[in-house]
MDAnalysis code that builds the backbone (N, CA, C; Angstrom):
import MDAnalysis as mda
import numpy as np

u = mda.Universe.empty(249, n_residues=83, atom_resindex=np.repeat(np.arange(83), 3), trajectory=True)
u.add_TopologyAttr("name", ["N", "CA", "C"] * 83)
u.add_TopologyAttr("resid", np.arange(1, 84))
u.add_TopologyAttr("resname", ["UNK", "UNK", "UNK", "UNK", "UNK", "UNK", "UNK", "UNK", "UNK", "UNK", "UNK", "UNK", "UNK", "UNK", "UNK", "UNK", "UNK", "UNK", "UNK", "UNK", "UNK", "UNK", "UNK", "UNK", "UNK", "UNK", "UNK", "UNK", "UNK", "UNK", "UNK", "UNK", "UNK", "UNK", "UNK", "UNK", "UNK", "UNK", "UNK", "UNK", "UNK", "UNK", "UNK", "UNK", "UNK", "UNK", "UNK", "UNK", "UNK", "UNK", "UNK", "UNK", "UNK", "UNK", "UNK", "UNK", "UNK", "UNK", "UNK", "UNK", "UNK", "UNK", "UNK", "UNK", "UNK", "UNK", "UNK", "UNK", "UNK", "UNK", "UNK", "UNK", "UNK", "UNK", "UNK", "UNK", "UNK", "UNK", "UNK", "UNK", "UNK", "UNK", "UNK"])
u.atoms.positions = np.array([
    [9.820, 11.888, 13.084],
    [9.528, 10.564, 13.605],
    [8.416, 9.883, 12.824],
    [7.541, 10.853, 12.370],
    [6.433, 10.242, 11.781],
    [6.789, 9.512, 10.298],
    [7.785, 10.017, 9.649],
    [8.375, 9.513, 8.473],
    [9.032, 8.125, 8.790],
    [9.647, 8.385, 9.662],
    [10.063, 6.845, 9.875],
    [9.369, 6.308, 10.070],
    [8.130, 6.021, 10.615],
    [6.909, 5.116, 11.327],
    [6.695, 4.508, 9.478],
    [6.293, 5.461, 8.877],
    [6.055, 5.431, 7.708],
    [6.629, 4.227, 6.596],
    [7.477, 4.704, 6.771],
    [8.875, 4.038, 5.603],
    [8.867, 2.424, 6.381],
    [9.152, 2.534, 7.995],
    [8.457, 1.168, 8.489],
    [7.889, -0.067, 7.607],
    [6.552, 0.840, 8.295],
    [5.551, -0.017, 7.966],
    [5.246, 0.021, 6.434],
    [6.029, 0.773, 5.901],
    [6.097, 0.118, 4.018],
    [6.721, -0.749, 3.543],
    [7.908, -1.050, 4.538],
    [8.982, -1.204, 4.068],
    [8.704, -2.681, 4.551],
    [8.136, -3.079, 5.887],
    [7.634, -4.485, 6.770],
    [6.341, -5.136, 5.279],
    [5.701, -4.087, 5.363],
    [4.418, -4.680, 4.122],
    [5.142, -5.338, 3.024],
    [5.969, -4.662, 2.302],
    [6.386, -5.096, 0.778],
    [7.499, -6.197, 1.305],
    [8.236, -6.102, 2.270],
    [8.849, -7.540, 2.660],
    [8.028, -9.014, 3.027],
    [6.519, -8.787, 3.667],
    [5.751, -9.690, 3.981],
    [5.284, -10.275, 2.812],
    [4.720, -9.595, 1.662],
    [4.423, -9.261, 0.761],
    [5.161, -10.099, -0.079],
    [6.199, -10.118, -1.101],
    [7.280, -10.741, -1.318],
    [7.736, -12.054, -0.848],
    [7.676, -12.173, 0.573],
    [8.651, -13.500, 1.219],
    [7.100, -14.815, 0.673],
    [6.163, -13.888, 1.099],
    [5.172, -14.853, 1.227],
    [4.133, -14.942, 0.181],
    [4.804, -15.027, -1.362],
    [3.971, -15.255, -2.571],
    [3.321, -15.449, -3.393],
    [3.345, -17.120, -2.532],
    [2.541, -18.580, -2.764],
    [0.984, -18.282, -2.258],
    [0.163, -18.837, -2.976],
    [-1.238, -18.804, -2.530],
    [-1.704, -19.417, -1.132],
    [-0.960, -19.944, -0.768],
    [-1.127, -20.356, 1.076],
    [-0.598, -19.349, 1.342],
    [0.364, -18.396, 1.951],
    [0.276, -17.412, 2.489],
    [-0.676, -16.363, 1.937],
    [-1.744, -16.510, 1.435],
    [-2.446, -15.265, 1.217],
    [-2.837, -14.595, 2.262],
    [-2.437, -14.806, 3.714],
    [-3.801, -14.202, 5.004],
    [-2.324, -13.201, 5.103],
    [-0.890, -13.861, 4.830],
    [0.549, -12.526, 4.972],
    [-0.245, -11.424, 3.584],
    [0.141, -11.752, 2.951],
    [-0.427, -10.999, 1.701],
    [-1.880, -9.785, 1.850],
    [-2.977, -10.162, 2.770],
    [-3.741, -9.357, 3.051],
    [-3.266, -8.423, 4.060],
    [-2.503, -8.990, 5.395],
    [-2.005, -8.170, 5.967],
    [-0.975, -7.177, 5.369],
    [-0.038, -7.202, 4.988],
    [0.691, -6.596, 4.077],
    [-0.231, -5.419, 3.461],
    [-1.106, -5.280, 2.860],
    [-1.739, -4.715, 2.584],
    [-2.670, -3.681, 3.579],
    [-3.206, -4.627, 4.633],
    [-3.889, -3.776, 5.516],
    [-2.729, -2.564, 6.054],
    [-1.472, -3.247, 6.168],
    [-0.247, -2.170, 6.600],
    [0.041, -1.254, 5.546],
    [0.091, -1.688, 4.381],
    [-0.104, -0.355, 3.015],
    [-1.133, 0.348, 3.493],
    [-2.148, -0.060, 3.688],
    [-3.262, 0.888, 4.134],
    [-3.231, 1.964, 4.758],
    [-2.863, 1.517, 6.286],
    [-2.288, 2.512, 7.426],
    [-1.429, 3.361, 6.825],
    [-0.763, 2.983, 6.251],
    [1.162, 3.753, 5.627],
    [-0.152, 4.790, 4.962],
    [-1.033, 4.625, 4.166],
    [-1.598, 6.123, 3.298],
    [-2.507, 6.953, 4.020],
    [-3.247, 5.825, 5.224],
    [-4.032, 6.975, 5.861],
    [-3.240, 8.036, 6.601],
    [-1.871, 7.657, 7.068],
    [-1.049, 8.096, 7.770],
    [-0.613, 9.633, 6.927],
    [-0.382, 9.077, 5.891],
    [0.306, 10.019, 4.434],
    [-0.881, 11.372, 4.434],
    [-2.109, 11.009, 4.279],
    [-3.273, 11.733, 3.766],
    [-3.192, 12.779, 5.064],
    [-3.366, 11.847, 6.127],
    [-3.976, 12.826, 7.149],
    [-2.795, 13.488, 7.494],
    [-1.382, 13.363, 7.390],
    [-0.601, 14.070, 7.913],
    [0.203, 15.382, 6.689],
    [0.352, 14.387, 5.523],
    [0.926, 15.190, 5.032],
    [0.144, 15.731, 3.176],
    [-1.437, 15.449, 3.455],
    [-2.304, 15.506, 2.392],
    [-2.392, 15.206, 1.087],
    [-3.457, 15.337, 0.350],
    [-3.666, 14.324, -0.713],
    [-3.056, 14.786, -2.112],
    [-2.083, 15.260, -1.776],
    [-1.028, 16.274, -3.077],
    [0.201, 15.694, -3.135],
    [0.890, 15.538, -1.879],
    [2.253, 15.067, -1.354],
    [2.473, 13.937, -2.416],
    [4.037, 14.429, -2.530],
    [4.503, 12.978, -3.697],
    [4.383, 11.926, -3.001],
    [4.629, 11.689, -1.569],
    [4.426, 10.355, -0.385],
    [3.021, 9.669, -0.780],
    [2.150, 10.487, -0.636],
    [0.813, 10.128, -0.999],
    [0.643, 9.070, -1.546],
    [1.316, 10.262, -3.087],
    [1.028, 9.172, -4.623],
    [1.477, 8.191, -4.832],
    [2.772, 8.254, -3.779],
    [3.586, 7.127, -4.268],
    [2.493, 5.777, -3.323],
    [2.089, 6.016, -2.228],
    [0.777, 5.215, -0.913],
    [-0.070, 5.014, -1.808],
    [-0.781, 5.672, -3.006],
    [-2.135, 5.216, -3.448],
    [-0.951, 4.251, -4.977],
    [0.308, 4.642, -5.484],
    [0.599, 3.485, -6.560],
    [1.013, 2.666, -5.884],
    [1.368, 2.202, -4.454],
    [1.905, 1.019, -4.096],
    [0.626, 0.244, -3.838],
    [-0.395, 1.157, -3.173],
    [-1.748, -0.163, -2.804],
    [-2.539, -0.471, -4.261],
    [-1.960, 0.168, -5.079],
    [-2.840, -0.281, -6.623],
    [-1.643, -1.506, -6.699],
    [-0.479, -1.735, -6.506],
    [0.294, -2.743, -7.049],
    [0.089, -4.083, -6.476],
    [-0.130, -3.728, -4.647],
    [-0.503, -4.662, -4.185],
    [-1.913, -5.446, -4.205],
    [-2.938, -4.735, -4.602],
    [-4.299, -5.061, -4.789],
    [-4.154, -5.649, -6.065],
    [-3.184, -5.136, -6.978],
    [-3.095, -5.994, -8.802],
    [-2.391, -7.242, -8.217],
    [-1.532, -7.653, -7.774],
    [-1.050, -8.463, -7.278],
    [-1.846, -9.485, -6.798],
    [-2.841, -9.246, -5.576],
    [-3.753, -9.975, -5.210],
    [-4.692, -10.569, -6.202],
    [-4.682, -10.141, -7.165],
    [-5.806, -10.328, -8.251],
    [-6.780, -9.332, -8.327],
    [-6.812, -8.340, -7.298],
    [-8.068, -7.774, -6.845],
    [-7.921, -6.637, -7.757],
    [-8.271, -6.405, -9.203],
    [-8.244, -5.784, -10.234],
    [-8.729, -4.078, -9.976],
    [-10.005, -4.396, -9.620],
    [-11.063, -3.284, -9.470],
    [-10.720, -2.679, -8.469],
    [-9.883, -2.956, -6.825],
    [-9.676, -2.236, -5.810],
    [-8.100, -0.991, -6.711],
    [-7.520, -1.805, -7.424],
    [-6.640, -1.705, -7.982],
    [-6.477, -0.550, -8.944],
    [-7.084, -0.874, -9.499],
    [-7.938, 0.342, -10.769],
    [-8.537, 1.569, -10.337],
    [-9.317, 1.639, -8.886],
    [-9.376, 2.740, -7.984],
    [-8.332, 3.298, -7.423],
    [-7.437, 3.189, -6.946],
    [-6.443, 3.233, -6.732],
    [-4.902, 4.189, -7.996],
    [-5.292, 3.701, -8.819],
    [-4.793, 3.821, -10.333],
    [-5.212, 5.278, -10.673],
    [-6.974, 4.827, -10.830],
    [-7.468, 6.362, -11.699],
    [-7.720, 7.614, -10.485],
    [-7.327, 6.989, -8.787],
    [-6.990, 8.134, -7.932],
    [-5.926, 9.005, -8.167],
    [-4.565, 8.308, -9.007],
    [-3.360, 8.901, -9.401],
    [-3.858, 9.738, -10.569],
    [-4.798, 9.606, -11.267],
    [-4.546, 10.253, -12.410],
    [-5.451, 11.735, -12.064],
    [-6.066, 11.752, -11.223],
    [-6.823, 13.185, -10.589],
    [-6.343, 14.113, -10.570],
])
């Protein structure tokens, strides 16, 4: 059950994410993200910081933070994969 919760709320983020592109929806765009968020704490604490789920939770919030512009959240995110 917990996988599905998962895939969810990844799957709701990168659709919010997407529909809403344009620089006026940026407050969809942060949310979207805050829900990437959840989706990895979810990942970490359940299924730890090794799991391919993980990696794939810390390269999607580097895509969405590059996206935002937000370079540097991004880049953390990035050189977490390369650990």
């Amino acid at each position: 059950m917990l996988t599905i919760v998962q895939c969810q709320i990844c799957n709701l983020s990168f659709l919010v994410f997407e529909y809403n592109s344009n620089s006026l929806n940026c407050l969809f765009q942060l949310q979207a993200t805050i829900y990437q968020q959840k989706a990895l704490d979810i990942n970490e604490r359940e299924l730890g910081l090794d799991h391919p789920d993980t990696m794939k939770s810390y390269g999607d919030l580097a895509v969405f933070y590059y996206r935002l512009q937000h370079t540097e959240l991004a880049l953390k995110y990035v050189l977490f994969l390369q650990w």
